[in-house]
C-alpha positions in Angstrom: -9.6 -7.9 -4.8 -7.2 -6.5 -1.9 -3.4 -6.3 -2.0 -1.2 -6.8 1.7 1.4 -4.6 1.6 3.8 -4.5 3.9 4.3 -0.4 4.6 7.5 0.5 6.4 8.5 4.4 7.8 11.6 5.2 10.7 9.1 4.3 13.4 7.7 1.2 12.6 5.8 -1.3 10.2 2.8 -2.3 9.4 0.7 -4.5 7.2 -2.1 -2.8 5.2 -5.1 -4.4 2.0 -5.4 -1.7 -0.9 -8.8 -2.5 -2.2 -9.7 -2.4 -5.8 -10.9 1.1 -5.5 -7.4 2.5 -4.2 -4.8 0.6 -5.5 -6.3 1.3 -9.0 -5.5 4.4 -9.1 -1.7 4.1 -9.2 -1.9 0.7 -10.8 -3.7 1.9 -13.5 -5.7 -1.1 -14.0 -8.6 -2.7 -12.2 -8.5 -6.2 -11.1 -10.5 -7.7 -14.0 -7.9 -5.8 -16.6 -5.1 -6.8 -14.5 -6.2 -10.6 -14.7 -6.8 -11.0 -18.0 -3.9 -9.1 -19.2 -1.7 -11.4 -17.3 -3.7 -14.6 -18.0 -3.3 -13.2 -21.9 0.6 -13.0 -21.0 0.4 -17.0 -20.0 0.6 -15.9 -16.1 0.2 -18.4 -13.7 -2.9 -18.0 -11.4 -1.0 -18.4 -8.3 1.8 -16.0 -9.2 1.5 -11.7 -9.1 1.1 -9.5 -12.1 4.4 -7.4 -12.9 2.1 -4.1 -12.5 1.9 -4.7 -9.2 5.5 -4.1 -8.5 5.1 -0.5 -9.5 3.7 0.1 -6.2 6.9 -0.6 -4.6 9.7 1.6 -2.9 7.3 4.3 -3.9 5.7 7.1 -0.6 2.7 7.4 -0.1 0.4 9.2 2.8 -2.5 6.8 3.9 -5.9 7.3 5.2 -6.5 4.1 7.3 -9.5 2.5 8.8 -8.3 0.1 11.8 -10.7 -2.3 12.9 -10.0 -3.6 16.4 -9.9 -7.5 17.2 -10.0 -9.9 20.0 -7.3 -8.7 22.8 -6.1 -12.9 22.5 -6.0 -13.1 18.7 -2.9 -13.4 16.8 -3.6 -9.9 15.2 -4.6 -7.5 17.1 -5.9 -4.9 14.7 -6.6 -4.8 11.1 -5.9 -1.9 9.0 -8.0 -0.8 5.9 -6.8 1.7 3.4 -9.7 4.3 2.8 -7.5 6.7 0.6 -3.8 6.9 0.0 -2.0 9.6 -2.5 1.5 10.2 -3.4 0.8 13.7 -4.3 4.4 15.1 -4.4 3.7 18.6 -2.5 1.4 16.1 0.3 4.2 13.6 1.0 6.8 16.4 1.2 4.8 18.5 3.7 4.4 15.5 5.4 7.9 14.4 5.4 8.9 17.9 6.9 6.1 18.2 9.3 6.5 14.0 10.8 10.1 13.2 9.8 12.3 16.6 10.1 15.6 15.1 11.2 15.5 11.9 8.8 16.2 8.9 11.4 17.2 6.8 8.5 16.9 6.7 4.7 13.2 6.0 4.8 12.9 9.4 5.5 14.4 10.9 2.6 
């Protein structure tokens, strides 16, 4: 399965797909334990399991893949998530290092 997130910083957005792989990891779940726990739950198959929420308003540091596309498409790249973490020490070195001056809130 994949999940489009929508990831935002002080400098811009973009859309990236977590893979089952990745997003996992902080969901704790895989995609078939994520289904049938919310099918169990009386989910509706066209609605989202509440686990995915957790991945929300949370930082991460991403390892990304972008796969270049026709100049005269509608999107111009596509980005693939190879590794993320949200290692505490790793986002705040990173946060330091990219984002000394915080622009805006996203920063802190």
């Amino acid at each position: 399965y994949s999940i489009h997130v929508r990831v935002i910083d002080h400098t811009d957005a973009a859309s990236f797909v977590l893979f089952d792989r990745e997003a996992s990891k902080f969901l704790g779940k895989s995609v078939d334990e994520l289904r049938q726990s919310y099918m169990a739950k009386g989910g509706d198959k066209n609605s989202c399991p509440e686990e995915i929420n957790r991945l929300r308003d949370r930082k991460f540091i991403f390892k990304v893949q972008l796969e270049m596309r026709d100049i005269n498409s509608y999107e111009l790249c596509v980005i693939h998530v190879l590794k993320m973490t949200n290692e505490d020490s790793l986002v705040s070195t990173f946060i330091n290092k990219y984002c000394p001056e915080p622009v805006s809130s996203l920063c802190d």
